[in-house]
C-alpha positions as CSV (number, residue, x, y, z in Angstrom):
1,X,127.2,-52.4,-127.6
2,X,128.1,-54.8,-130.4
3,X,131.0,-56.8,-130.1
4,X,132.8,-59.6,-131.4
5,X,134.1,-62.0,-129.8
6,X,136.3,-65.2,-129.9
7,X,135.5,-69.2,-128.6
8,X,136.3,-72.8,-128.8
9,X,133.9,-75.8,-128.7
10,X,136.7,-78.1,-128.5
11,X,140.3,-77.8,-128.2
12,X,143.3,-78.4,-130.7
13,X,145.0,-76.4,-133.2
14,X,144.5,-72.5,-134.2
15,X,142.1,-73.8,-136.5
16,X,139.0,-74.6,-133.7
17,X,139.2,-70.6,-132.8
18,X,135.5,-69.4,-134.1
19,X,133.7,-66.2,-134.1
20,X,130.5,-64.4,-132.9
21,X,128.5,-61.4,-133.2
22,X,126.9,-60.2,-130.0
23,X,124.9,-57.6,-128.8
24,X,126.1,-57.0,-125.1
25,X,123.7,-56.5,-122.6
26,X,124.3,-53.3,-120.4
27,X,126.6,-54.0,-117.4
28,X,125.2,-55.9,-114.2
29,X,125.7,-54.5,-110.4
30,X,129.6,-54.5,-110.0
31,X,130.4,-54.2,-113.6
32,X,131.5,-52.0,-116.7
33,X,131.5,-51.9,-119.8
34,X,134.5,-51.6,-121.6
35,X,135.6,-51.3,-124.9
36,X,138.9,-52.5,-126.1
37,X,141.5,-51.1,-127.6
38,X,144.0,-54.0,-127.2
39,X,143.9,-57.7,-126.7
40,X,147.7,-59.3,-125.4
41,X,148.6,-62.7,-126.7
42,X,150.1,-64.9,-124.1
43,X,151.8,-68.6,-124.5
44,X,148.8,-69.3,-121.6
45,X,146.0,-68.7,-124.2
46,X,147.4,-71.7,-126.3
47,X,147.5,-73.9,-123.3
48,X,143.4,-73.6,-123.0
49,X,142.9,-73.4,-126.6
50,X,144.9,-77.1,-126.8
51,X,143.6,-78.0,-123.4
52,X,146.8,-78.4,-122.0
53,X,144.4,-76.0,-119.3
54,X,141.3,-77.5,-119.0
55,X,138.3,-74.9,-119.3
56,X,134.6,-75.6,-119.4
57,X,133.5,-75.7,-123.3
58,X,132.5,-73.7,-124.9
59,X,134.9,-71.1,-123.9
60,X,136.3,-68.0,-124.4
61,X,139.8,-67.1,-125.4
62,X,142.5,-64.7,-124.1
63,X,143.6,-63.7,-120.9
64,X,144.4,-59.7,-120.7
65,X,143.2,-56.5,-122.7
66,X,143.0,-52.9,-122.0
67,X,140.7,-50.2,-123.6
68,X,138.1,-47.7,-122.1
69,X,134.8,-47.9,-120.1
70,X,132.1,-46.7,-122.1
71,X,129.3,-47.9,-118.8
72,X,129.0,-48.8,-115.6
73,X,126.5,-50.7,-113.4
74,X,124.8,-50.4,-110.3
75,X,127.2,-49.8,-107.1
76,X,130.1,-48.8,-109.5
77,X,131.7,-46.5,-107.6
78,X,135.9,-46.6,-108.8
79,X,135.5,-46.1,-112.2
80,X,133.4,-43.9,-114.8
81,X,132.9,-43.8,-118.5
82,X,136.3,-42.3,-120.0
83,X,138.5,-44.3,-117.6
84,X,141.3,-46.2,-118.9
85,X,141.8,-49.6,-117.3
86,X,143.1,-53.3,-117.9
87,X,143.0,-56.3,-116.7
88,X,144.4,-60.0,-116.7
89,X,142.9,-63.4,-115.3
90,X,139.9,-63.1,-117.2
91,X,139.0,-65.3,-120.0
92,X,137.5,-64.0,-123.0
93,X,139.8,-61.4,-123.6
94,X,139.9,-61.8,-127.3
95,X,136.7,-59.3,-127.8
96,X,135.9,-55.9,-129.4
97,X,134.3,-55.1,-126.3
98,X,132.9,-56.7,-123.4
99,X,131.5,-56.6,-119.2
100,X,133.7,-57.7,-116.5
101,X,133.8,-56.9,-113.1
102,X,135.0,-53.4,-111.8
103,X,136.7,-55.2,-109.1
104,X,139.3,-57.4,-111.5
105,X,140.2,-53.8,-113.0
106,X,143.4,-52.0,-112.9
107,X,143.3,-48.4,-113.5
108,X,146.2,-47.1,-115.7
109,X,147.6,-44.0,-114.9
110,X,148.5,-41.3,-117.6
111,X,152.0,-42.3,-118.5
112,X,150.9,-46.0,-119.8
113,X,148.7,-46.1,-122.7
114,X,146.6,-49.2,-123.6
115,X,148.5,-50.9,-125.9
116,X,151.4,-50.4,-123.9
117,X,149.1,-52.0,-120.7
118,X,147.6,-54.9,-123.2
119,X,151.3,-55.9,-123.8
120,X,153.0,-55.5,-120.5
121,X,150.3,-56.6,-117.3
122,X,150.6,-60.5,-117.5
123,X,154.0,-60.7,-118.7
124,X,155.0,-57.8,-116.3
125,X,153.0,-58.8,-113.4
126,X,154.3,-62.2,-113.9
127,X,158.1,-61.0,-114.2
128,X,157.4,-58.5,-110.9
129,X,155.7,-61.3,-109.1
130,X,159.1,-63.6,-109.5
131,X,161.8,-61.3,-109.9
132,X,160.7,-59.3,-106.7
133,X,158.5,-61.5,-104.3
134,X,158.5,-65.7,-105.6
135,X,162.1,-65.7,-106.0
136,X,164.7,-62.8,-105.8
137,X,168.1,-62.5,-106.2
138,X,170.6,-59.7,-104.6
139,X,172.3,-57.1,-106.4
140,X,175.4,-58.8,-107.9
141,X,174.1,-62.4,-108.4
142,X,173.5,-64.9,-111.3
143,X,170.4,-65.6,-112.1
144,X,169.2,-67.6,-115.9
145,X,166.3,-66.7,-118.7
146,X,165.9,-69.2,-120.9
147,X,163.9,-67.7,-123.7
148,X,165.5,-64.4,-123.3
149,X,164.0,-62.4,-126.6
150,X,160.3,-63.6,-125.6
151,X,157.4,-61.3,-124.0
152,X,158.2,-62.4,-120.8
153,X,162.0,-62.7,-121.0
154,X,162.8,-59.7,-122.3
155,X,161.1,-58.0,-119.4
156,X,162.7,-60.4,-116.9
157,X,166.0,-59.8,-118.3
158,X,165.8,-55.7,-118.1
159,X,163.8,-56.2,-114.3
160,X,166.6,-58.2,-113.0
161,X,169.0,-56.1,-114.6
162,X,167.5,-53.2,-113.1
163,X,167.6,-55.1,-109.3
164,X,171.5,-55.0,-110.1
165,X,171.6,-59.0,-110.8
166,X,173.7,-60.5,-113.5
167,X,171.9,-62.1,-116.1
168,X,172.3,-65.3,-118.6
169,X,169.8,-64.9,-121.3
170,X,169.1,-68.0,-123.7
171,X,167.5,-68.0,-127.0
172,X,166.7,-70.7,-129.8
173,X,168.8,-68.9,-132.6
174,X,171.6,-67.0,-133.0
175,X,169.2,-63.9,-134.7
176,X,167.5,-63.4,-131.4
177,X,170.6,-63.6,-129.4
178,X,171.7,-59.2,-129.9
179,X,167.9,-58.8,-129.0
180,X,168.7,-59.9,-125.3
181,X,172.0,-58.2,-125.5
182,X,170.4,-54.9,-126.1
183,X,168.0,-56.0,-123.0
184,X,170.9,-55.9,-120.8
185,X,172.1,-59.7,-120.5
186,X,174.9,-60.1,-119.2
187,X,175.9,-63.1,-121.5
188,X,173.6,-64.6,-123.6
189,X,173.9,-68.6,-125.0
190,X,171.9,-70.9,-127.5
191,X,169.2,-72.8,-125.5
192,X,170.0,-76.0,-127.3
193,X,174.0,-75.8,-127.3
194,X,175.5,-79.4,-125.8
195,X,177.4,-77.5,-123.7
196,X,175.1,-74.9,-122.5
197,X,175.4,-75.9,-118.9
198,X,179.4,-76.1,-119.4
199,X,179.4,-72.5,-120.7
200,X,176.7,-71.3,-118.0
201,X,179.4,-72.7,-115.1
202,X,182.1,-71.3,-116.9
203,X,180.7,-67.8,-116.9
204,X,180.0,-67.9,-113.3
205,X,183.6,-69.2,-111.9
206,X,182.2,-72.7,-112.0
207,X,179.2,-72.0,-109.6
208,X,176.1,-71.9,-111.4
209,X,173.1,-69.4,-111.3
210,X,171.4,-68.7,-107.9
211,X,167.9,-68.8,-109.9
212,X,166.8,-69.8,-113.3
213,X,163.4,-68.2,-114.3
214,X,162.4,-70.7,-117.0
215,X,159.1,-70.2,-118.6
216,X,159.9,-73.2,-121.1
217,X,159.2,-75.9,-119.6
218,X,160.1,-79.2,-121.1
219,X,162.7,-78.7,-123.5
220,X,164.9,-76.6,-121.0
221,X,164.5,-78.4,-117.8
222,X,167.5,-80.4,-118.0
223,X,170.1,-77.4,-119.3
224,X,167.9,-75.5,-116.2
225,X,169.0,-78.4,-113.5
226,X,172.6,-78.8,-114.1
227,X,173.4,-74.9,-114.6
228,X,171.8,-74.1,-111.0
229,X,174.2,-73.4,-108.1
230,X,174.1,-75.1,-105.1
231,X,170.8,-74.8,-103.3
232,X,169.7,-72.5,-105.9
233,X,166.0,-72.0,-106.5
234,X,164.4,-73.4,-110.4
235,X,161.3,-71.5,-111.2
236,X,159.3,-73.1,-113.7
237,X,156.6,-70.8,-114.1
238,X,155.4,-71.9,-118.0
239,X,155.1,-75.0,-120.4
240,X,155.8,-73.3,-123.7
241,X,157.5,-76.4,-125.2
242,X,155.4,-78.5,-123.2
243,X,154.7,-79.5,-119.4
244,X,157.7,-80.9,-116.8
245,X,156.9,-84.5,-116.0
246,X,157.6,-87.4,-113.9
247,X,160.5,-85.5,-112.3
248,X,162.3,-87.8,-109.3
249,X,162.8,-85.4,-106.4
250,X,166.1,-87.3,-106.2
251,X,167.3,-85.3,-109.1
252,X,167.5,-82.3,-106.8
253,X,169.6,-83.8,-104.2
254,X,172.1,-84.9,-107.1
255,X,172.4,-81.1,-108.7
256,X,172.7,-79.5,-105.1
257,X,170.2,-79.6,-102.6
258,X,167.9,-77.5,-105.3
259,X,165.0,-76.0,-104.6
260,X,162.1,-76.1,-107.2
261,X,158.6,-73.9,-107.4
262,X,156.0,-73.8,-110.1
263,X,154.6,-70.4,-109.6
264,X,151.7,-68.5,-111.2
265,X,151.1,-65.1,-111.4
266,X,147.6,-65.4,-110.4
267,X,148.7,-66.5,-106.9
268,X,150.8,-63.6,-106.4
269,X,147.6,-61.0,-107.3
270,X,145.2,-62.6,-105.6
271,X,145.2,-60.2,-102.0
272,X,144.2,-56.7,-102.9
273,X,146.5,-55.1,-101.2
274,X,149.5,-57.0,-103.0
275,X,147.3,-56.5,-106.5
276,X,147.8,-53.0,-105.6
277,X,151.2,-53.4,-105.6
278,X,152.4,-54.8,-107.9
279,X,150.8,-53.4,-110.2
280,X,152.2,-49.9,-108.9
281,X,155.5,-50.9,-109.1
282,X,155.2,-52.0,-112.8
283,X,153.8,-48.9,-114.0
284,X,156.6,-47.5,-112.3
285,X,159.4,-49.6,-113.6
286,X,157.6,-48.9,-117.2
287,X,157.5,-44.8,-116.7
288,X,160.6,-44.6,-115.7
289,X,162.3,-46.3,-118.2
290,X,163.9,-49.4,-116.2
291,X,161.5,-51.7,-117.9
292,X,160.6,-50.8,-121.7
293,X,157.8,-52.9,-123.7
294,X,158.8,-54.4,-126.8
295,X,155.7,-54.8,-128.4
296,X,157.3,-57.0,-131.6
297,X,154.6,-57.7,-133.5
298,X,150.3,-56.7,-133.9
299,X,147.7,-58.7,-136.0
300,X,144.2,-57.6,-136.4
301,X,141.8,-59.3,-134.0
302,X,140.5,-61.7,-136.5
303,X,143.7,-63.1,-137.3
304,X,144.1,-64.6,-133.8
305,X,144.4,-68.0,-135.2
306,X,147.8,-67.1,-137.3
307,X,148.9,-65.4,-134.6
308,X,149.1,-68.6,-132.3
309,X,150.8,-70.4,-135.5
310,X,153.8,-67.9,-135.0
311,X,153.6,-67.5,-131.1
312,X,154.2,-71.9,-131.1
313,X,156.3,-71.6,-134.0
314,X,158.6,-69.3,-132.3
315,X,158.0,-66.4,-135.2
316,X,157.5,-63.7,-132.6
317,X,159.9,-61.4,-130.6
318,X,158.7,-59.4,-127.6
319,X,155.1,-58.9,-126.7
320,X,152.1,-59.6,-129.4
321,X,149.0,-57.7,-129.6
322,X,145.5,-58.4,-131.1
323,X,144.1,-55.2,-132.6
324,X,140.2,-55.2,-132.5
């Protein structure tokens, strides 16, 4: 099959992305061949095209895409051409077509269509994988988003609000602010208010939240420390304004005994059985309508380089997709 497909030779700005024309070879023992229907951009696909991530160069781009499998190798046995899957974890997703490994494969069942998979399966297995198993909070609870109107907040907000949890959205300006509203938050604030912690305590009869999902990373970390209750639990599961540094576990002690994990999704979908899953419950909470995909924006696969521009420039809403 002929494909195209994206790489770096060294890192930096959108500008190193380069393209190839390949002829793929037919699928090995254990794989397929699949071709793609949609690519899903993800703030983790500019961390290894800056190097933030280090990867072995040159190197493939993109993290999760979904589409149909035209071949399958040797000892195959899961799948056959026609079948709809997805995946996530795999770099190199940013292809027209490609081989992977039947066994890194999720099959999608008839109610979830590909772009709809492309979008949701790292953002959704990420927000499952916290909201349900890393770090949950009980029906009636507080819990914090900062970045409330991106790919993964939006679906945290609606996944928490569908566990019966209260929920504090944040957002960088006041035009994304009705967008986690209609989400379901509970309450929703400007990230970079001087009183954002003051209003957070205020909303929640001076307590704080019980968890604060931030996938944000530097810029938030401070706003996330002193709105947490006591004890309460900070997940810092991304770097989108850069990485948390030289933190004094001291800090902790002084906002309340806090707890603090740095998760990843990958850890969470590593065991089969729990792949299985999770993934089962997030087609579910997608079918039924507890969860829906906001897929805000599409650009044609080429144009992968402008797309990172608006993903770090904060130009997007919702989940972004790469069209082949």
């Amino acid at each position: 099959m002929h494909a195209i497909q994206a790489f770096i030779e060294k890192t930096g700005g959108p500008e190193v992305i380069q393209w190839r024309e390949v002829e793929l070879p037919a699928p090995g023992p254990g794989e397929v061949q699949m071709r793609q229907e949609a690519v899903g951009l993800n703030f983790i696909d500019t961390y290894f095209r800056t190097g933030l991530y280090p990867a072995p160069l040159p190197s493939g781009l993109g993290m999760e895409a979904a589409g149909v499998i035209e071949t399958v190798g040797e000892g195959v046995n899961q799948f056959k051409p026609g079948d709809r899957v997805a995946y996530t974890g795999l770099p190199g997703a940013y292809a027209s077509a490609r081989n992977v490994m039947a066994a890194a494969l999720f099959a999608l069942p008839d109610a979830i269509d590909t772009r709809t998979a492309a979008a949701a399966l790292l953002k959704g297995a990420t927000a499952e994988s916290l909201a349900e198993r890393c770090a949950p909070v009980a029906a009636g609870g507080w819990a914090m988003v900062p970045a409330a109107a991106g790919g993964v907040g939006r679906l945290m907000v609606q996944w928490l609000k569908a566990r019966g949890v209260k929920v504090i959205g944040t957002v960088g300006d006041e035009g994304k602010m009705e967008v986690a509203k209609q989400d379901g938050a509970d309450l929703v604030f400007l990230s970079h208010a001087e009183d954002l912690a003051d209003q957070v305590r205020a909303a929640t009869g001076g307590e704080g939240v019980a968890v604060c999902y931030d996938g944000v990373g530097a810029a938030t970390w401070e706003s996330s420390l002193k709105s947490m209750a006591r004890r309460g639990t900070l997940v810092s599961f991304g770097n989108a304004s850069g990485p948390v540094t030289g933190v004094n576990l001291g800090v902790l002690a002084s906002h309340g005994s806090l707890y603090v994990t740095r998760p990843t999704m990958f850890d969470y979908y590593r065991d089969p059985a729990e792949r299985a899953a999770g993934s089962a419950k997030l087609w579910e909470m997608i079918a039924s309508g507890k969860v829906k995909v906001s897929i805000g924006q599409t650009y044609a696969l080429k144009d992968a380089a402008q797309a990172h521009r608006d993903l770090e420039a904060r130009r997007t809403t919702g989940s972004t997709l790469l069209l082949p």
